[in-house]
C-alpha positions in Angstrom: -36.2 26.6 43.8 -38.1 27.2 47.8 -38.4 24.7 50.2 -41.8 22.3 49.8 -43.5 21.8 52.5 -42.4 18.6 53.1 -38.1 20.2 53.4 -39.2 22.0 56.2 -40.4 19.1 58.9 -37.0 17.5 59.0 -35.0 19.9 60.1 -37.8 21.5 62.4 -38.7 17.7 64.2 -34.8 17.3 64.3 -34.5 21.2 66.2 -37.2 20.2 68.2 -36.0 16.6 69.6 -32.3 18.2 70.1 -34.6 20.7 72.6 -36.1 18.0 73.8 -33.1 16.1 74.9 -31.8 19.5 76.3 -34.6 19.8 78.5 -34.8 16.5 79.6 -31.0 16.7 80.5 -31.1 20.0 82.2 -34.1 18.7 84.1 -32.4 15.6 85.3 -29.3 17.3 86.5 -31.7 19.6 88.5 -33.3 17.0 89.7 -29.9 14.9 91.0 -28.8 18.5 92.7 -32.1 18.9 94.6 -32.4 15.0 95.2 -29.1 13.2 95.0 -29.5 9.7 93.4 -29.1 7.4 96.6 -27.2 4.1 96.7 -29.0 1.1 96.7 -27.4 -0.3 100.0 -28.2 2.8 101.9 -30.0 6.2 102.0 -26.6 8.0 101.6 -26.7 10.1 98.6 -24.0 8.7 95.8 -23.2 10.1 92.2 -23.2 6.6 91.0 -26.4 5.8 92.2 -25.0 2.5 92.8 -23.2 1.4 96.0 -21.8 3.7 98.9 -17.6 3.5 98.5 -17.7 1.3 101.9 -19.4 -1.5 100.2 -18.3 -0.9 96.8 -14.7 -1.6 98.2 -15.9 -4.7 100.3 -17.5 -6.5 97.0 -14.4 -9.1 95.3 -14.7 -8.7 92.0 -13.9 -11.0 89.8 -10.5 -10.1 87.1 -9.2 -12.0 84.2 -7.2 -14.3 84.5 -10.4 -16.5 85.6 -10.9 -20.0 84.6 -12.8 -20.1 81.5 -15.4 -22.7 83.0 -16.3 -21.7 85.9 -14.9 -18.4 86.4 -12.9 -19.7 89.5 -10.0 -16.7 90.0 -6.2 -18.0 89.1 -3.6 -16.9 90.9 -1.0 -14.7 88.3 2.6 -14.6 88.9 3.4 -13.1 85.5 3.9 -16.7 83.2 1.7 -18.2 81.6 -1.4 -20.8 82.5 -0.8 -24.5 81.0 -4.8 -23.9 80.6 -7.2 -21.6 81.0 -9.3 -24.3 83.0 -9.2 -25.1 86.3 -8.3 -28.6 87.8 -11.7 -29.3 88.3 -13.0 -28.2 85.2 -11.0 -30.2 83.1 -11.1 -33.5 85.1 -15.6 -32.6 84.7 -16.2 -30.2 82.6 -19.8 -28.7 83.1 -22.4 -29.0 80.5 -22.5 -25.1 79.8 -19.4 -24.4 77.8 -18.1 -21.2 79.5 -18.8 -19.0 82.7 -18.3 -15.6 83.8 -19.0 -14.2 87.8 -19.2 -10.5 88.3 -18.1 -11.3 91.9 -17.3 -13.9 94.8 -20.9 -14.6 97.1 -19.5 -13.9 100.5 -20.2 -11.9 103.2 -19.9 -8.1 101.0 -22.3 -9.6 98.3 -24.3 -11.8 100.2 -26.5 -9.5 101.5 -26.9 -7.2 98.6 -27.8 -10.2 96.4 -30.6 -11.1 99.2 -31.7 -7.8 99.2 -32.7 -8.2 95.5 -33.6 -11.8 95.7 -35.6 -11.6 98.7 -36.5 -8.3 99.9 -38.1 -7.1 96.9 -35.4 -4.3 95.7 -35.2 -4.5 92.2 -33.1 -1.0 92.2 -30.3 -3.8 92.4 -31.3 -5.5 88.8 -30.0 -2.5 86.6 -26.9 -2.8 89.0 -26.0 -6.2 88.7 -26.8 -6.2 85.2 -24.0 -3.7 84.6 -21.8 -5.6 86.6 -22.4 -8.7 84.0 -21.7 -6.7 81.1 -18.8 -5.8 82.3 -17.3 -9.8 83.7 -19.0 -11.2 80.7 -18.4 -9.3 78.2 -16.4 -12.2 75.8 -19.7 -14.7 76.5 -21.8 -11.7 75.4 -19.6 -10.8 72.3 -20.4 -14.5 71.3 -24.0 -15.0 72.1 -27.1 -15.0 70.1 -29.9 -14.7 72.7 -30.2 -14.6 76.7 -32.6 -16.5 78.6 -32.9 -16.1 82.5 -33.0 -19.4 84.8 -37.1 -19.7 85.4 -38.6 -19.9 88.6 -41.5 -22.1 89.0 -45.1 -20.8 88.9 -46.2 -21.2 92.7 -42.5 -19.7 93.9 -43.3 -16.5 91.1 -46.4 -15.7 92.7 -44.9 -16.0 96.0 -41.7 -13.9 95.4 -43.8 -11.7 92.8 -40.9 -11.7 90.3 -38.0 -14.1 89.1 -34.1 -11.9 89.9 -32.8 -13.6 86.5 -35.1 -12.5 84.2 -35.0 -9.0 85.9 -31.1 -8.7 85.0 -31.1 -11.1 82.1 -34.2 -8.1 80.4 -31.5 -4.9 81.0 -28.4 -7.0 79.9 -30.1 -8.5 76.7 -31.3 -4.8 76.0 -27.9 -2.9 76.2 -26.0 -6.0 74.3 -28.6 -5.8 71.4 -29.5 -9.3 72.2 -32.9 -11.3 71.7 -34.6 -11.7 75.2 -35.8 -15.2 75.7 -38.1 -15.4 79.2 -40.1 -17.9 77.7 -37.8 -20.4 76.3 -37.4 -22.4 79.3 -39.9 -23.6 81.9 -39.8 -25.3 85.2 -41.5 -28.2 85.1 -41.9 -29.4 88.9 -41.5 -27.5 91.8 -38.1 -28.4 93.8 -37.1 -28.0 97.1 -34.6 -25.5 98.5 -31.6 -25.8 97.3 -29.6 -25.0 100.5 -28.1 -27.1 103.0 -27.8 -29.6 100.1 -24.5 -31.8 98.7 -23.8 -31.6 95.5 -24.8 -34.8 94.4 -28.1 -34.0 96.2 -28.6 -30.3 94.5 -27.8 -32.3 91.1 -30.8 -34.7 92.1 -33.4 -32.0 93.2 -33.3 -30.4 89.7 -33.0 -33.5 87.9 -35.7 -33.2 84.6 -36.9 -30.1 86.6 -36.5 -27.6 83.4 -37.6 -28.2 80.2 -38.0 -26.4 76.6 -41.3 -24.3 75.6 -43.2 -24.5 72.5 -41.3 -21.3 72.1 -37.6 -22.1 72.8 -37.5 -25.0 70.5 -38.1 -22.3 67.9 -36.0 -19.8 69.4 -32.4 -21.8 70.2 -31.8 -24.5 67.6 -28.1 -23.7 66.1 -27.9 -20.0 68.5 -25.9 -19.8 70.9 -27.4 -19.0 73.8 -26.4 -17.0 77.1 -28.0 -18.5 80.6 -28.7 -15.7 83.6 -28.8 -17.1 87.1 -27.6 -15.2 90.6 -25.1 -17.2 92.0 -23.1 -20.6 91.1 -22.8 -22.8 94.1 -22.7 -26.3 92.7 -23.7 -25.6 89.5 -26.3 -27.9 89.0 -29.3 -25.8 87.9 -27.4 -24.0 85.5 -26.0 -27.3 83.9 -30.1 -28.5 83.9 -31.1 -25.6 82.5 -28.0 -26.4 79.7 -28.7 -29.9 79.5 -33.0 -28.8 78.5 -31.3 -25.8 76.0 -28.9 -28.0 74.3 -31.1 -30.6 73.6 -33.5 -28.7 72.6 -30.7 -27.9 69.9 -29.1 -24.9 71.6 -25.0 -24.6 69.5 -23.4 -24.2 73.2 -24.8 -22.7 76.0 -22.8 -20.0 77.9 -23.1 -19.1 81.7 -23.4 -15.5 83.4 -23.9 -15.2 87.2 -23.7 -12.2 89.6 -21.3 -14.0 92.3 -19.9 -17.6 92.7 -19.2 -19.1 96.3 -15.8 -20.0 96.6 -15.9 -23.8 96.4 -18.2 -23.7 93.3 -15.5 -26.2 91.7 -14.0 -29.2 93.5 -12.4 -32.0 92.5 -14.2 -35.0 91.7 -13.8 -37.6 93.8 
């Protein structure tokens, strides 16, 4: 029996998008030999289009063991934790069940995160996004949808586009995870948070975020995983927890690209 007509167009469209992909790899690796990708902190060329090696070895990452709430690094002598929370966390636990930092904010990440945030270089969004998948990966594992802390209207339009959604949109991609931008909206506009104590940062964003039309649809019984920058106090990302869960969020999970160093203290 010959071939229909119909045989032939599967394995022709499947020679012709293995060419395809051929070209378009040959084409790139021209491409990277004429132009070297360059690294997002500098215009030296780099083959991980990321970060030069000088500031790729300034940046402290963040490596299990970290405490599970507030991804605050432990110290490891080689027995074993009495908990995998901090002091902190178990004397007040925050209202977002887990937490995961790619990174401490100091002076090595500091300046790459205001780059991004504030200079307008979203080259750094696929960047930091990788480095979440990476420190978050047992929050992602677990998660049902991602949704990015929102920036209010008037501070949108100022800054032209909000950092979380623009690593929350890669991250949710690559883990086959719904993307939620819509599910949470800032209500009022509040002031700066720096400068501020944390009492005062937890008063700022008091009923500052609230559910959409389209989150209550979207998070009842999920649960859901929350994209901000950077953890100081904590206290927009346990507002933006607070407005999830009772909306009817399951639990509400934490990913950040750096925490400062006294995120956690002790209450007092």
């Amino acid at each position: 029996m010959g071939l229909q007509d119909g045989d032939w167009s599967a394995p022709w469209e499947a020679a012709r998008a293995r060419a395809g992909l051929m070209a378009t790899g040959l084409g790139r690796a021209l491409a990277d030999l004429v132009l070297p990708p360059l690294a997002h902190d500098s215009r030296e060329a780099t083959q991980a289009a990321g970060l030069t090696p000088d500031a790729w070895s300034r940046v402290a990452f963040l490596e299990d063991p970290v405490c599970d709430g507030c991804s605050a690094a432990f110290e490891y002598d080689g027995g074993d934790f009495a908990s995998d929370r901090c002091a902190a966390c178990l004397a007040s636990p925050y209202r977002f069940a887990r937490c995961r930092a790619a990174c401490v904010y100091d002076e090595a990440s500091r300046g790459l995160i205001l780059k991004f945030k504030h200079g307008d270089q979203q080259q750094f969004a696929g960047l930091f996004a990788r480095w979440l998948g990476r420190a978050a990966a047992p929050l992602i594992a677990e998660a049902d949808a991602v949704v990015p802390v929102p920036l209010h209207p008037t501070r949108l339009l100022a800054r032209r586009f909000n950092q979380a959604a623009e690593i929350a949109r890669p991250l949710a991609r690559t883990a086959k995870l719904d993307y939620l931008p819509d599910a949470l909206t800032r209500a009022r506009r509040t002031e700066s948070q720096g400068g501020r104590s944390a009492r005062g940062r937890r008063m700022n964003v008091k009923s500052a975020f609230a559910l959409t039309e389209t989150g209550a649809r979207r998070v009842r019984g999920r649960r859901i995983l929350l994209i901000d920058d950077v953890l100081t106090t904590g206290a927009t990302a346990e507002a933006c927890a607070g407005a999830l869960l009772d909306g009817g969020a399951r639990a509400v999970d934490l990913a950040v690209i750096a925490r400062v160093r006294t995120a956690r203290e002790m209450p007092r």
